[in-house]
N, CA, C and O atoms as a GROMACS GRO file, in nm:
protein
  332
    1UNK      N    1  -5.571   3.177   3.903
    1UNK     CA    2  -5.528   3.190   4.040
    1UNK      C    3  -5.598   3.086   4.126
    1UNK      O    4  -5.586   3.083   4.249
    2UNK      N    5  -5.674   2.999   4.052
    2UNK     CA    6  -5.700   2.881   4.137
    2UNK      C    7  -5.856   2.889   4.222
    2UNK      O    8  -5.938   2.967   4.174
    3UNK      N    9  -5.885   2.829   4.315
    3UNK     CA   10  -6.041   2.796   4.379
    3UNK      C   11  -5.966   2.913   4.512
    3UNK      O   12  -6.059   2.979   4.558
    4UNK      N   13  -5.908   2.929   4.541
    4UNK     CA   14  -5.830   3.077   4.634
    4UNK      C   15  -5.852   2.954   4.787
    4UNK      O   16  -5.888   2.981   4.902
    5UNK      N   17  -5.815   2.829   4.730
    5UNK     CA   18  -5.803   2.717   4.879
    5UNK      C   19  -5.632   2.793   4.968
    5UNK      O   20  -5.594   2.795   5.085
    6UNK      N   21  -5.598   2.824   4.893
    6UNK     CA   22  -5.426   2.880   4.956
    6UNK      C   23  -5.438   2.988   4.998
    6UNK      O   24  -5.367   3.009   5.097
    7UNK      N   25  -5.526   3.108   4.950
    7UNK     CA   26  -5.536   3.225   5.023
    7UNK      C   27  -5.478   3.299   4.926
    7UNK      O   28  -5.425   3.409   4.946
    8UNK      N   29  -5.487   3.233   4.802
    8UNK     CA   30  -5.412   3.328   4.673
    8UNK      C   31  -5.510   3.423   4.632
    8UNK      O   32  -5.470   3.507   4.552
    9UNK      N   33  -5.650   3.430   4.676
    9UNK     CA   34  -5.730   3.509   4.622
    9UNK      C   35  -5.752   3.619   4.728
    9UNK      O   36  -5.822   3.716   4.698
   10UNK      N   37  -5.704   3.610   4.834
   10UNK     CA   38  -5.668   3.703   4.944
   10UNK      C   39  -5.601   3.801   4.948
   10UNK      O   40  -5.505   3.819   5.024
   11UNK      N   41  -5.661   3.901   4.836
   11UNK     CA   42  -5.526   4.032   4.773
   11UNK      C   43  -5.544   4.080   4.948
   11UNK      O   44  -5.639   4.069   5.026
   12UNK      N   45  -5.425   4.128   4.961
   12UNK     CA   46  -5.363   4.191   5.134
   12UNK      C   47  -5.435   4.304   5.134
   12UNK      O   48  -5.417   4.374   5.035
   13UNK      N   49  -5.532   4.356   5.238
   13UNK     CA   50  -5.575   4.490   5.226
   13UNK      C   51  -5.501   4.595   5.225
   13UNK      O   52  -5.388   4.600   5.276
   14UNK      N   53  -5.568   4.699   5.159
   14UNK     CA   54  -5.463   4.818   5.138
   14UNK      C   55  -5.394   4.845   5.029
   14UNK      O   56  -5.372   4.958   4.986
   15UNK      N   57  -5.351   4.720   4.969
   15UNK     CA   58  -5.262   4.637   4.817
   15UNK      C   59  -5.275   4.796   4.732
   15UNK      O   60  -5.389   4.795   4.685
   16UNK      N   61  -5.211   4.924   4.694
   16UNK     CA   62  -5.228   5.006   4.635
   16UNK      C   63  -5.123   5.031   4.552
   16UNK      O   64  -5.023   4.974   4.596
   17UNK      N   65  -5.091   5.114   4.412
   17UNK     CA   66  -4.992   5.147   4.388
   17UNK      C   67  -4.892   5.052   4.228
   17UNK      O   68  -4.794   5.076   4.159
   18UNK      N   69  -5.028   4.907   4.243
   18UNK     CA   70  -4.950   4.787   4.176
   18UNK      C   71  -4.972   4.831   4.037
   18UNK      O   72  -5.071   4.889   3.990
   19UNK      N   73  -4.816   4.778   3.956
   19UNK     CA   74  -4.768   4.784   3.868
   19UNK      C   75  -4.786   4.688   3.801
   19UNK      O   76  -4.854   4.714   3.702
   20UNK      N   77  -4.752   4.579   3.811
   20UNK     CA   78  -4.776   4.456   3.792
   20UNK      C   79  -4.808   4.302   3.859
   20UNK      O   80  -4.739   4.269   3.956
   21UNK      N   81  -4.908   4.210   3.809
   21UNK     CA   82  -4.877   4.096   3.931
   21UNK      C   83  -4.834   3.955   3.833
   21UNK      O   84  -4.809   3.921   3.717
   22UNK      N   85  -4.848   3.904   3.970
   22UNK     CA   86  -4.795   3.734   3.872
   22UNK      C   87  -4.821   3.635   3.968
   22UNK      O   88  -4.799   3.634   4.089
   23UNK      N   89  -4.875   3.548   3.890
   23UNK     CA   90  -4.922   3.423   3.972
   23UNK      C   91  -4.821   3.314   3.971
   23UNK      O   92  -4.755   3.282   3.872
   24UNK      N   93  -4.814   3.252   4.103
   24UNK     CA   94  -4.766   3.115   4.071
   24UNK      C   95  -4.806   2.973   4.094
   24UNK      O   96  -4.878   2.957   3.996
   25UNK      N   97  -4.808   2.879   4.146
   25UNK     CA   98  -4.863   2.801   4.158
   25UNK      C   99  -5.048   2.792   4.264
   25UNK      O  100  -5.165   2.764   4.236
   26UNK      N  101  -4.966   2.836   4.391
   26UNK     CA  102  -5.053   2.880   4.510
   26UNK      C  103  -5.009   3.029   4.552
   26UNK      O  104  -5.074   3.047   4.656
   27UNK      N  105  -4.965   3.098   4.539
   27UNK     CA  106  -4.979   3.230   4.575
   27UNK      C  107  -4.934   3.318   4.429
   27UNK      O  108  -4.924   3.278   4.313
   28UNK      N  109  -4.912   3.466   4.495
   28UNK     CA  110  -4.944   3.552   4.428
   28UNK      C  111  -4.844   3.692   4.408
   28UNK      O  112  -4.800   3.725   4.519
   29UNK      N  113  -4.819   3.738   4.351
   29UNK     CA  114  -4.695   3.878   4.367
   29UNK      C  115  -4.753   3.951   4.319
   29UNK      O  116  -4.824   3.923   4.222
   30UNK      N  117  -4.739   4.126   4.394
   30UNK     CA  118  -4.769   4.226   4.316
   30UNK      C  119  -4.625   4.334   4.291
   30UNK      O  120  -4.538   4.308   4.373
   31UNK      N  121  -4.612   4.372   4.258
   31UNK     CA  122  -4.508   4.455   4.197
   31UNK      C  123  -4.560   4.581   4.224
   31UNK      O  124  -4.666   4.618   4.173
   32UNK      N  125  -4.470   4.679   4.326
   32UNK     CA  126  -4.565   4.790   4.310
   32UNK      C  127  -4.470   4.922   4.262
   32UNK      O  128  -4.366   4.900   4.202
   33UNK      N  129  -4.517   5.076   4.294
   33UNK     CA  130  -4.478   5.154   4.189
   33UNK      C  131  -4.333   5.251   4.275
   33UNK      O  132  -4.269   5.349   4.237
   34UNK      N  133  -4.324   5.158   4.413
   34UNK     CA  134  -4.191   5.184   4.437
   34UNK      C  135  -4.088   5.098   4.438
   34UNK      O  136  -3.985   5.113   4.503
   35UNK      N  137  -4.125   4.968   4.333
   35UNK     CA  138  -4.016   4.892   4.311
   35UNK      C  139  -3.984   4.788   4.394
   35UNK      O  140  -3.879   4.726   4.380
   36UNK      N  141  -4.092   4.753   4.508
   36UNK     CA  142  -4.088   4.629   4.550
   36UNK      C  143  -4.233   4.590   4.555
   36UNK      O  144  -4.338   4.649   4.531
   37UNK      N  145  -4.193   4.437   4.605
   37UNK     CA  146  -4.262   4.332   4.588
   37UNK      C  147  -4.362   4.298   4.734
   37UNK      O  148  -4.330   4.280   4.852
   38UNK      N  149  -4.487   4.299   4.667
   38UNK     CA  150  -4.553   4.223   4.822
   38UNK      C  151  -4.628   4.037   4.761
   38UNK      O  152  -4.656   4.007   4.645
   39UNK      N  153  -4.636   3.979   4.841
   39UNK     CA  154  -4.672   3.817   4.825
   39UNK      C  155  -4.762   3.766   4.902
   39UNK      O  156  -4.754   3.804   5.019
   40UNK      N  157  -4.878   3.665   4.869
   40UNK     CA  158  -4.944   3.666   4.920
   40UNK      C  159  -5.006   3.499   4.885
   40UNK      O  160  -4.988   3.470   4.767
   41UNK      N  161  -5.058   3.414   4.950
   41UNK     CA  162  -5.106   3.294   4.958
   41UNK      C  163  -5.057   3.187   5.011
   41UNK      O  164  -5.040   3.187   5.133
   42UNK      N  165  -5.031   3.099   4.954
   42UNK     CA  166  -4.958   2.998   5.038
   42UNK      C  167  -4.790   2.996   5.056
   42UNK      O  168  -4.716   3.042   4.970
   43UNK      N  169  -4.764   2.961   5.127
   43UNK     CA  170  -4.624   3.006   5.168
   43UNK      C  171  -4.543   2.881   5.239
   43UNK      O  172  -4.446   2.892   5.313
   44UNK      N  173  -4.626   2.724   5.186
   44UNK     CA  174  -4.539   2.641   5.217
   44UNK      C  175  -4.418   2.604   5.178
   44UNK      O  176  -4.376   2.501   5.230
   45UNK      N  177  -4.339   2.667   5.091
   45UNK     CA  178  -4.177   2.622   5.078
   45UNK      C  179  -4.094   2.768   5.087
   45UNK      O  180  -3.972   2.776   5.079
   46UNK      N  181  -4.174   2.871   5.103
   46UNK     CA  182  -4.088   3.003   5.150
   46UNK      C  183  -4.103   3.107   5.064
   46UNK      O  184  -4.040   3.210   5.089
   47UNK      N  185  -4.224   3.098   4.900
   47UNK     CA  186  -4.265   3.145   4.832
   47UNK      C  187  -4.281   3.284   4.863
   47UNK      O  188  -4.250   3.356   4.768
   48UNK      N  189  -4.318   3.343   4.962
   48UNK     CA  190  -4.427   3.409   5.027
   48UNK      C  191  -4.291   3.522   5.083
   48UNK      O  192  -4.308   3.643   5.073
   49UNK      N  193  -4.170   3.468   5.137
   49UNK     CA  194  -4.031   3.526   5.226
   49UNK      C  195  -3.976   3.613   5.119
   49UNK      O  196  -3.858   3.598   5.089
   50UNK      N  197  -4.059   3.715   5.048
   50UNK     CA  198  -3.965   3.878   5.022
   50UNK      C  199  -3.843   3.856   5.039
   50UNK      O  200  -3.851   3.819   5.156
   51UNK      N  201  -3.696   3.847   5.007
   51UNK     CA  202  -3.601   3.852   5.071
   51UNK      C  203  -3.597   4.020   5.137
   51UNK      O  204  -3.632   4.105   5.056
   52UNK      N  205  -3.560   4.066   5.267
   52UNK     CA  206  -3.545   4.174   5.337
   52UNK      C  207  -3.466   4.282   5.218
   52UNK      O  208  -3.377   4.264   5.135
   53UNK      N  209  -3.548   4.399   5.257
   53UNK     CA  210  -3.447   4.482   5.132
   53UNK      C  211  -3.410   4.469   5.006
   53UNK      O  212  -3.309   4.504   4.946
   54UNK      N  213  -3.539   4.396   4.963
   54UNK     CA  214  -3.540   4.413   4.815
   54UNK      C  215  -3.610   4.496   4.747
   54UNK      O  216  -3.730   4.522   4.754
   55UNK      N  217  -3.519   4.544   4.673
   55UNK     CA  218  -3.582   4.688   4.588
   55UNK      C  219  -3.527   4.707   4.443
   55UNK      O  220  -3.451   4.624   4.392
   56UNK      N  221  -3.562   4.802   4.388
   56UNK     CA  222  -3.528   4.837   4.257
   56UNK      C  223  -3.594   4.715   4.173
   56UNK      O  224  -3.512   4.624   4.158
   57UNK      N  225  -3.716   4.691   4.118
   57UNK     CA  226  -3.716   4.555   4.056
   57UNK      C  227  -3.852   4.612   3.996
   57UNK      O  228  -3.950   4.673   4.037
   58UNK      N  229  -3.797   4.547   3.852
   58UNK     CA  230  -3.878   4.614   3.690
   58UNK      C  231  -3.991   4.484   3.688
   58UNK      O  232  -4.097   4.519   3.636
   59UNK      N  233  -3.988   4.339   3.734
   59UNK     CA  234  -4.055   4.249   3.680
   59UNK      C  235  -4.034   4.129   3.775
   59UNK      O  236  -3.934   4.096   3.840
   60UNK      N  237  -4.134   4.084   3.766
   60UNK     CA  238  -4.159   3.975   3.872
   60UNK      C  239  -4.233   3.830   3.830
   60UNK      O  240  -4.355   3.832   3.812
   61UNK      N  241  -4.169   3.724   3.816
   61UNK     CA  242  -4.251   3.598   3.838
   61UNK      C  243  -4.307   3.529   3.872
   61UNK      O  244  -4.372   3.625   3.912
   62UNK      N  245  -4.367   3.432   3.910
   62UNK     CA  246  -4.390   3.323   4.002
   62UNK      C  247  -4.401   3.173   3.934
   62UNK      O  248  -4.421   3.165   3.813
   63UNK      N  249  -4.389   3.070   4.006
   63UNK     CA  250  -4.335   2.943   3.961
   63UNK      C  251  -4.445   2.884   4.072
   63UNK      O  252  -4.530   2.934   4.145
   64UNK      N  253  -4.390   2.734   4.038
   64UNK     CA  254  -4.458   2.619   4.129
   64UNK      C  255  -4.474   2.649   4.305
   64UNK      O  256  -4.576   2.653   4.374
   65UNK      N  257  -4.377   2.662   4.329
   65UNK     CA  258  -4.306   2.702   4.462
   65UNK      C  259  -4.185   2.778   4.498
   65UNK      O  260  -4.110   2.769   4.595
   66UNK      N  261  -4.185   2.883   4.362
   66UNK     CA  262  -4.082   2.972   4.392
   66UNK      C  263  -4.133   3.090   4.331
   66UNK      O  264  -4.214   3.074   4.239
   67UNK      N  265  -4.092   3.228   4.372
   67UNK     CA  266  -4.096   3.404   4.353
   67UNK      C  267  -3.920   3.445   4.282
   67UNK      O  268  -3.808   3.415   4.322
   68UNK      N  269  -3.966   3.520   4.169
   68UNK     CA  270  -3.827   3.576   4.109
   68UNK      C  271  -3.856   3.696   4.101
   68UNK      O  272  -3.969   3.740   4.120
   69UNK      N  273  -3.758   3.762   4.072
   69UNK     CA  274  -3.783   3.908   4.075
   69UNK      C  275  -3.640   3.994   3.973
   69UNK      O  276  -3.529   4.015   4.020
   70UNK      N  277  -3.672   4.022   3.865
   70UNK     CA  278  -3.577   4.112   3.830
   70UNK      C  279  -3.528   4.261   3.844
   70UNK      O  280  -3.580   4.356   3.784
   71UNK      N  281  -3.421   4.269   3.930
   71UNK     CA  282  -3.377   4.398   3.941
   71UNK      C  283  -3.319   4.491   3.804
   71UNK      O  284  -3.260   4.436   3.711
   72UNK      N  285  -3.345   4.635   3.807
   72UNK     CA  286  -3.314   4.730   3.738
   72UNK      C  287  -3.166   4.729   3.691
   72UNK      O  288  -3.126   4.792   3.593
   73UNK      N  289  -3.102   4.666   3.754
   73UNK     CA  290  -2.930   4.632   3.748
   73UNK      C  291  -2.940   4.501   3.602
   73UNK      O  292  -2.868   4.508   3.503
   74UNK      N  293  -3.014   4.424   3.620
   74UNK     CA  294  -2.978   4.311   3.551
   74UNK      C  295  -2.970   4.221   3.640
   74UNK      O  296  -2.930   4.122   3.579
   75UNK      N  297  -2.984   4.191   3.758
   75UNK     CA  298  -2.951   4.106   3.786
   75UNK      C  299  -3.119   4.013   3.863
   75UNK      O  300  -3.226   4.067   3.889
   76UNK      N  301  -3.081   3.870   3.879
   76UNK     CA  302  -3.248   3.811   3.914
   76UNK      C  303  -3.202   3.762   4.070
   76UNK      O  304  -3.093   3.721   4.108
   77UNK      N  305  -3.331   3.784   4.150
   77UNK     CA  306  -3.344   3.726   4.334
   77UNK      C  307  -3.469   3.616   4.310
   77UNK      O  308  -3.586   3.635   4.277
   78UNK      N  309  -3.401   3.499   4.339
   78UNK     CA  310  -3.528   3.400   4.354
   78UNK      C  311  -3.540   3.366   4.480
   78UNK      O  312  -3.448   3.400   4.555
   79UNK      N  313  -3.659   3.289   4.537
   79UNK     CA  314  -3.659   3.290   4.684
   79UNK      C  315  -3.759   3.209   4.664
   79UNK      O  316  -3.831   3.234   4.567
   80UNK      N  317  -3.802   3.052   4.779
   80UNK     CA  318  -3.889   2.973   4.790
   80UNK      C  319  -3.799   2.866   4.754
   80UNK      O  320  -3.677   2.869   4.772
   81UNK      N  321  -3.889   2.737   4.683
   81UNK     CA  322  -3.840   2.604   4.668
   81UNK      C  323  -3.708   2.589   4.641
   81UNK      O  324  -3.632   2.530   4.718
   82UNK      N  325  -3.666   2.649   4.512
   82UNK     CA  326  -3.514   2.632   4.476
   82UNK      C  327  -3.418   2.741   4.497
   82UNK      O  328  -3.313   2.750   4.434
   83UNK      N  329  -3.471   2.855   4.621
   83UNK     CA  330  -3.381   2.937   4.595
   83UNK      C  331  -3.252   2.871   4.726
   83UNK      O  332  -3.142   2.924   4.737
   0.00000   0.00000   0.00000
């Protein structure tokens, strides 16, 4: 997770509940145990922007400058650099 220069080492207070996390380049995802996602560190290409109302989601990635997230449906939400 890096020298925490981005604020990736800045777990959000309160952070309870997590299921899983995942790092990506400069920030950070936790997955928690009601099925969404909180993000945290640097947030220069939009990494960091949750899409609103995302829920239901078994597994979560992170990339260079992008957050994925797989929903319980099958289906994947990416958001940041290439979404």
């Amino acid at each position: 997770m890096g020298d925490g220069h981005y604020g990736q080492l800045a777990v959000p207070a309160g952070l309870s509940d997590v299921t899983a996390i995942a790092a990506g380049g400069y920030h950070c995802l936790a997955l928690k145990r009601d099925k969404t996602v909180v993000a945290w560190g640097s947030n220069g290409v939009g990494q960091l922007a949750v899409p609103a109302g995302l829920s239901d989601v078994i597994a979560i990635a992170g990339g260079n400058g992008e957050s994925l997230a797989l929903r319980s449906d099958g289906t994947v939400v990416a958001w940041g650099a290439y979404s």
